[in-house]
DOMARFI-589468 format. One record per residue (C-alpha): residue in one letter; x, z, y. Coordinates in steps of 0.1 Angstrom, whole numbers, padded with zeros to 4 digits, always signed. Layout:
% DOMARFI-589468
AXZY ...
END
This chain:
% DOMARFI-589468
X+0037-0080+0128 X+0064-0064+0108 X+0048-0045+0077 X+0064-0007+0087 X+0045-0011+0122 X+0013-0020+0102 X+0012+0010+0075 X+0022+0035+0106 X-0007+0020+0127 X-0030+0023+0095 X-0014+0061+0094 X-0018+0067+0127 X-0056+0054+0129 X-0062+0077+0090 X-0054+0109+0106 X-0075+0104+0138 X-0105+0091+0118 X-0135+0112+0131 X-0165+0104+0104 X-0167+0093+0071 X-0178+0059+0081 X-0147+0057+0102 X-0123+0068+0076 X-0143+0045+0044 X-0129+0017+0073 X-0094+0029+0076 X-0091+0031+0037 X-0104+0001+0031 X-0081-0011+0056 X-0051+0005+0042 X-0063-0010+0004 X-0061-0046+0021 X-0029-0041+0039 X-0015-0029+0004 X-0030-0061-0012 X-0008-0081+0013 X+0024-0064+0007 X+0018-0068-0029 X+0013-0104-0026 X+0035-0112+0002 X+0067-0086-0022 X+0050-0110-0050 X+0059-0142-0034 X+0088-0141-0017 X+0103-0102-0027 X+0133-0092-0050 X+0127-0111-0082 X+0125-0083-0104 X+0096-0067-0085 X+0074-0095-0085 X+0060-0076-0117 X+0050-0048-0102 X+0040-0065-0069 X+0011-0086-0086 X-0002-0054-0102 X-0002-0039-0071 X-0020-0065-0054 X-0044-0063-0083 X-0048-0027-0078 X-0051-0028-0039 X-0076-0052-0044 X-0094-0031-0065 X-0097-0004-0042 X-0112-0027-0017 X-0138-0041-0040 X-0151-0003-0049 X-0158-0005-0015 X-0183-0013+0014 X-0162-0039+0036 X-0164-0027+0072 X-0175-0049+0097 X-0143-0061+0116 X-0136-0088+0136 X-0108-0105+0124 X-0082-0099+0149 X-0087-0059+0140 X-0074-0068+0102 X-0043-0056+0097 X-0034-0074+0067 X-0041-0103+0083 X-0014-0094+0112 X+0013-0092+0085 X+0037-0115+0092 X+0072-0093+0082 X+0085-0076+0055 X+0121-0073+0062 X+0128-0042+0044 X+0112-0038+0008 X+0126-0001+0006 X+0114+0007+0039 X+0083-0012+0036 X+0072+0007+0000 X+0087+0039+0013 X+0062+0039+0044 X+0036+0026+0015 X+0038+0053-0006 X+0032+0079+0021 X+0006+0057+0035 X-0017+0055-0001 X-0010+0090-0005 X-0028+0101+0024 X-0054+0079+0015 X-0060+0096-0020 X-0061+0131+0002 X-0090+0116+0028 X-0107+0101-0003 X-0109+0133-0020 X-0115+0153+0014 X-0144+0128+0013 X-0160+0130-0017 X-0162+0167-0013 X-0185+0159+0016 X-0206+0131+0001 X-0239+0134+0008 X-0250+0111-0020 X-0239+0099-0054 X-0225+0064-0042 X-0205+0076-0015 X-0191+0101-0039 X-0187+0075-0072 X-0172+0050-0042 X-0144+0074-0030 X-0140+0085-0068 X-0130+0049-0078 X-0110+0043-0043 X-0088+0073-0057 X-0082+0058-0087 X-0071+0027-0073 X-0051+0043-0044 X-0030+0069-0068 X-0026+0037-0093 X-0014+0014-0064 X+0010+0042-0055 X+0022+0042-0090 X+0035+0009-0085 X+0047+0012-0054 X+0074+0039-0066 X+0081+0017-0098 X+0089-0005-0073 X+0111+0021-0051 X+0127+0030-0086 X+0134-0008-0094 X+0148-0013-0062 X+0171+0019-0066 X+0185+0008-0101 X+0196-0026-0085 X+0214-0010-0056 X+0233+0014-0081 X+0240-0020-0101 X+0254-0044-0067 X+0280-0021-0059 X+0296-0020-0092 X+0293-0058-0096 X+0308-0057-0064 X+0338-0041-0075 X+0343-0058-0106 X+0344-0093-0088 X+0377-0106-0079 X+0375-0103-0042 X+0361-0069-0049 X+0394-0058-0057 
END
């Protein structure tokens, strides 16, 4: 499944979460489906974000480990239903906004804890979700340098002219 389809499904399912055992899931999901965009924009991405890609998926995976895995079978794993990334822009854009809102449940959730893990947990998960974001808009501001250099190359090549 394309990788825009994935972060808005992980969006959608953040914003309906109804307890905090529910919404620990959907971060934890949305840390793992940053991991594979950060490995897959790694592997096979524009060359100069590969950088920033392998931190990210460092990062991501962080934000996992802080974390109790949820139980889910593993046709409900959405990073393991990526199978497209055919817009980096696109696919960090919808990131971004996607890790964002998962810094707002995590502090929404800490508030609440009940007890010291759950609260040191989502402390930790904030810090690797607002870090994970940081790369993703290096990423977006990589990618917008290189589209301000094509065009000019562009014009300076012979055929440009």
């Amino acid at each position: 499944m394309d990788a825009v389809r994935l972060i808005l499904t992980s969006r959608r399912a953040l914003a309906r979460g109804a307890d905090a055992a529910e919404m620990m899931a959907e971060v934890w999901q949305a840390q793992s489906l940053a991991q594979a965009i950060g490995s897959r924009l790694a592997v096979s991405g524009p060359p100069e974000l590969r950088g920033e890609a392998l931190g990210l998926t460092e990062l991501a995976g962080r934000g996992c480990g802080v974390l109790d895995p949820p139980e889910l079978d593993p046709g409900d794993l959405r990073a393991a239903q990526l199978t497209a990334l055919d817009d980096a822009r696109e696919t960090l854009l919808c990131l971004g906004a996607l890790l964002g809102e998962v810094g707002i449940a995590l502090v929404g959730m800490a508030s609440a804890a009940a007890d010291e893990t759950t609260y040191w947990q989502c402390m930790e998960a904030i810090d690797a979700a607002d870090e994970s974001r940081d790369r993703v808009l290096e990423m977006l501001r990589k990618l917008a340098a290189r589209e301000e250099v094509l065009p000019e190359d562009a014009q300076d090549s012979p055929s440009g002219v």
